[in-house]
C-alpha positions in Angstrom: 1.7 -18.1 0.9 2.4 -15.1 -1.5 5.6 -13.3 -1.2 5.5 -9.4 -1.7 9.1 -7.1 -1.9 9.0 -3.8 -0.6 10.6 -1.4 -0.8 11.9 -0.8 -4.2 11.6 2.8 -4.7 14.1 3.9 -1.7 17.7 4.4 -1.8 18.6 3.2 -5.2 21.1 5.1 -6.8 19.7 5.3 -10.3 16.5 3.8 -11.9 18.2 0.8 -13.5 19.0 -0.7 -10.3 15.0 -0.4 -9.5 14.5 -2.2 -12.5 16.9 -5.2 -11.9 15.5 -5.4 -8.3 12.5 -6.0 -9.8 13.1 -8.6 -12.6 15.0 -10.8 -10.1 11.7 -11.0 -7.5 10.0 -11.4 -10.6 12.3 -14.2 -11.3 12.7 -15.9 -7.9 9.1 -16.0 -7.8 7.9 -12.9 -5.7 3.6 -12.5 -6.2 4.6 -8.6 -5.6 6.7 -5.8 -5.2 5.7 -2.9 -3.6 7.0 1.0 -2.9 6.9 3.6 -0.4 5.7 7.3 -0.8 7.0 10.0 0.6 7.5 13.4 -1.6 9.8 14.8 0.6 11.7 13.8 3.9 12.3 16.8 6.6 16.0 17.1 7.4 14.4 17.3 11.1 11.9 15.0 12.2 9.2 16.2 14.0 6.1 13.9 13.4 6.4 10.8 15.4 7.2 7.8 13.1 3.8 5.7 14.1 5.2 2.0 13.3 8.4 1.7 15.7 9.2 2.2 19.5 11.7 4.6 18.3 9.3 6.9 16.4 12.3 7.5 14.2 12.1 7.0 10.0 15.4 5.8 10.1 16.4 7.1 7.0 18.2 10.4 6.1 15.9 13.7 4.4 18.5 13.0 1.2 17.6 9.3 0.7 16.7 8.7 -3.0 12.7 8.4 -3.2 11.3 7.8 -6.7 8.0 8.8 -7.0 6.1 5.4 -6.6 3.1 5.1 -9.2 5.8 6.4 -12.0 8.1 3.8 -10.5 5.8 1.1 -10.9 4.5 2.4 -14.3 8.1 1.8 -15.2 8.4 -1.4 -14.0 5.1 -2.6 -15.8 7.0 -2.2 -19.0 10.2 -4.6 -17.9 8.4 -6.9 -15.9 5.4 -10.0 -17.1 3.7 -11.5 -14.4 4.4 -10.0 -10.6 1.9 -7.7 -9.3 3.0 -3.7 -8.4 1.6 -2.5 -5.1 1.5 1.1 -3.3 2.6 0.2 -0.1 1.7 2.7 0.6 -0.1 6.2 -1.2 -0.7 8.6 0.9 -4.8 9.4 -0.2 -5.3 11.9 2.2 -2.7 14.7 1.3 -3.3 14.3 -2.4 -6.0 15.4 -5.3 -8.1 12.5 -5.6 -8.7 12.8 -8.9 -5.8 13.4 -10.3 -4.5 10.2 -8.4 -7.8 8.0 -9.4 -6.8 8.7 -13.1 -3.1 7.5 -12.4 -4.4 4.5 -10.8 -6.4 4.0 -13.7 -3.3 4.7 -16.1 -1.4 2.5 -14.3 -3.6 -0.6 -13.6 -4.2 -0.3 -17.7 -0.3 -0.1 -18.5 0.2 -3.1 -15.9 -2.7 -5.4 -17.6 -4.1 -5.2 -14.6 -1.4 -6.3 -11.9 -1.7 -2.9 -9.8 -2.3 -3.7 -6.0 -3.5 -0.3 -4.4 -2.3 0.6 -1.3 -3.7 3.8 0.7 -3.0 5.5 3.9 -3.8 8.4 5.9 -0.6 9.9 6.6 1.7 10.5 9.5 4.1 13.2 8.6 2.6 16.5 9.2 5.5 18.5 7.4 4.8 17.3 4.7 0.7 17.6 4.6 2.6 21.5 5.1 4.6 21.8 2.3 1.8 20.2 -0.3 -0.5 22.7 1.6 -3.3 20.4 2.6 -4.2 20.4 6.0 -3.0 18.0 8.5 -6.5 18.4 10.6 -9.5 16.0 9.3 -7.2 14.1 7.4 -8.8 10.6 8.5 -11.9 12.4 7.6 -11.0 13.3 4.5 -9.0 10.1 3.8 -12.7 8.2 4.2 -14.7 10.8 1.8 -11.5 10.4 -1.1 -11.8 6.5 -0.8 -15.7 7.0 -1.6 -15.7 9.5 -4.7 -12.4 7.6 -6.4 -14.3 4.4 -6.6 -17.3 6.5 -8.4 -14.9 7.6 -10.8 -13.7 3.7 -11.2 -17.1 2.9 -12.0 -17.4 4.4 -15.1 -20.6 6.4 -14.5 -21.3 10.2 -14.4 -20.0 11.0 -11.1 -22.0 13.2 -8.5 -19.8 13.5 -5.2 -20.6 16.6 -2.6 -19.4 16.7 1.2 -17.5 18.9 2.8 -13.9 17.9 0.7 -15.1 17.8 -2.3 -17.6 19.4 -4.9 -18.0 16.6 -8.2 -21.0 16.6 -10.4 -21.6 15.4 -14.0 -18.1 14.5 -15.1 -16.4 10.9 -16.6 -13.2 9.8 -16.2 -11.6 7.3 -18.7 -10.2 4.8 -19.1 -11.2 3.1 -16.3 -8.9 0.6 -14.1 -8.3 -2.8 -16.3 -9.7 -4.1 -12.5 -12.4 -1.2 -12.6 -14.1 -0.3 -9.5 -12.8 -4.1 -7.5 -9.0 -3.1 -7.8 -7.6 -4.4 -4.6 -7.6 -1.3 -1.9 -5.1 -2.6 1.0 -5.0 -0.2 4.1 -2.0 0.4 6.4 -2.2 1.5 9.9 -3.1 -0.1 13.2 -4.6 3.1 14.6 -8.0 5.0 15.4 -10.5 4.3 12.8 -7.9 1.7 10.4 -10.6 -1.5 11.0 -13.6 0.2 10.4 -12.0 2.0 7.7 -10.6 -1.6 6.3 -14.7 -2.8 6.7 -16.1 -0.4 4.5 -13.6 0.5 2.2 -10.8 -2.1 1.8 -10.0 -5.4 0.3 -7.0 -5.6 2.7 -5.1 -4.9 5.4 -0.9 -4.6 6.1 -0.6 -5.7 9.4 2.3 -3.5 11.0 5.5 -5.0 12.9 3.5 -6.5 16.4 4.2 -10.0 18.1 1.7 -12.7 17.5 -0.4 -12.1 20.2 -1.0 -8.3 19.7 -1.7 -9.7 16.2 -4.6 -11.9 17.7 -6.2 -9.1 19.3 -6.1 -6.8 16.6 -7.5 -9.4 13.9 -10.6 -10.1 16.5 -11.0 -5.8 16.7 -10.9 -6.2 12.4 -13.6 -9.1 12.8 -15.7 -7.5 15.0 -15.8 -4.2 12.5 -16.7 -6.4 9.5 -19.4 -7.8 11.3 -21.0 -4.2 12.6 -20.6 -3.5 8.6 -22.3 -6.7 7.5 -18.8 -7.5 5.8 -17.3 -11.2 5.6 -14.3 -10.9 7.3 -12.6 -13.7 5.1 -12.6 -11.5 2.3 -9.7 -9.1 4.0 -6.8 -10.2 2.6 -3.9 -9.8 5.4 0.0 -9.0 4.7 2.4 -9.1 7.1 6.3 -8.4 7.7 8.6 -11.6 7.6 12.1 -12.2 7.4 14.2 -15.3 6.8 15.3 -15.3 10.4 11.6 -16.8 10.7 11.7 -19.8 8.5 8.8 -22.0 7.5 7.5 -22.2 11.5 7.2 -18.3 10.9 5.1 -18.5 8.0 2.9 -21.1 9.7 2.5 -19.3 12.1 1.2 -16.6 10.0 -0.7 -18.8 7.9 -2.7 -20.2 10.6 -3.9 -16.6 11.6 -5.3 -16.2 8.3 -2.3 -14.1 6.4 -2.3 -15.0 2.9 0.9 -12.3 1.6 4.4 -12.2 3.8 6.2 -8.8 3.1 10.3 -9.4 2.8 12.6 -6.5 3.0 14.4 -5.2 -0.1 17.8 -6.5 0.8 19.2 -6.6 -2.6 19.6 -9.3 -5.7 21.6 -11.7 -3.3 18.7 -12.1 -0.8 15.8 -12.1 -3.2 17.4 -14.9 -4.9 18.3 -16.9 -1.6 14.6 -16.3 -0.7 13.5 -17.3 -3.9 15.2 -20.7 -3.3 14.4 -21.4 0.0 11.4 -20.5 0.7 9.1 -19.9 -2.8 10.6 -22.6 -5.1 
């Protein structure tokens, strides 16, 4: 089993303390540690927060939120081994090619270690204040996955729909893992498994009990199969805590998840984790 951090991008006071947090999972073993994006946080919360019974963020609109692909490109250069993951980008209220060449940057700064992370988006305020629309986004979301990976391929690029107008341009460098760096989706709503099928490597299975978890993994197997894709090749992550101990991770493992997500709960717990549980 492969253990991920996440999230180290939010609430840290200053960027050292990003840094340390990520040299000790480095150091107690962690595979990965990943962030959060958000560029801003309304001071009221409108949107529904799709991933708790609450539909509350939980966190207040002045919570420290570094911007996560410079984050990460900062931790490339104070960490060896452990992989950096968006966990994740929001693709949909963004310019995809400006964020394709900062993938690129990044996976070639990181020798290659950058896990890639994309979502639809759930905040509507914020899709606002960037001044993309909200509507479509899912559609849009599906078309930026498409032309990104032309640009990762290194050829002339020739993209039209109804987003996007690209035609007889290259983009370099290319990703250290080219066009096959690992796209893990988030979401456990409308279109997310057929989405996962065609364009992803992965999938971060949101907080559900085991047996909601069953269900969902047959509704992921039975996309792959309508898109002629193996479903063993979808790597699953899930949330874990301590609390759950090795019969948690079993559990998980005999489902088929292959990364465990832990909390950021500061150097203490990444170290006892580390110990227990990775060693």
């Amino acid at each position: 089993m492969k253990f991920g951090l996440i999230p180290v991008n939010v609430g840290a006071s200053a960027p050292d303390q990003i840094i340390t947090t990520a040299q000790a999972a480095e150091a107690a073993g962690f595979e990965s540690i990943w962030t959060f994006e958000h560029v801003m946080l309304p001071v009221e919360l409108k949107s529904k927060y799709p991933y708790n019974e609450s539909g509350e963020l939980g966190i207040p609109s002045n919570t420290p939120l570094f911007d996560p692909l410079i984050t990460l490109a900062a931790l490339a250069g104070h960490t060896k081994t452990i992989r950096l993951g968006t966990g994740v980008n929001i693709v949909a209220q963004t310019n995809p090619l400006l964020l394709a060449k900062q993938v690129a940057s990044l996976d070639q700064f990181s020798g290659g270690r950058l896990l890639f992370g994309a979502g639809i988006g759930w905040l509507e305020a914020e899709f606002d204040a960037l001044g993309v629309p909200y509507a479509r986004r899912g559609a849009r979301f599906d078309d930026y996955m498409v032309a990104m990976k032309k640009v990762w391929s290194g050829e002339v690029v020739e993209h039209e729909s109804d987003f996007l107008s690209w035609h007889g341009f290259q983009s370099y460098p290319l990703p250290t893992q080219k066009a096959d760096i690992p796209v893990i989706m988030g979401g456990n709503a409308g279109k997310i498994f057929q989405r996962i099928a065609k364009y992803g490597d992965g999938w971060f299975v949101p907080t559900i009990t085991m047996d909601e978890l069953r269900v969902q993994l047959g509704k992921l197997r039975a996309a792959c199969e309508a898109e002629g894709r193996n479903y063993d090749d979808i790597e699953l992550t899930a949330g874990w805590t301590p609390k759950g101990g090795t019969d948690g991770l079993k559990e998980l493992a005999d489902l088929g998840v292959s990364r465990v997500m832990c909390m950021n709960g500061g150097a203490d717990a990444i170290k006892s984790i580390g110990e227990q549980f990775i060693r």
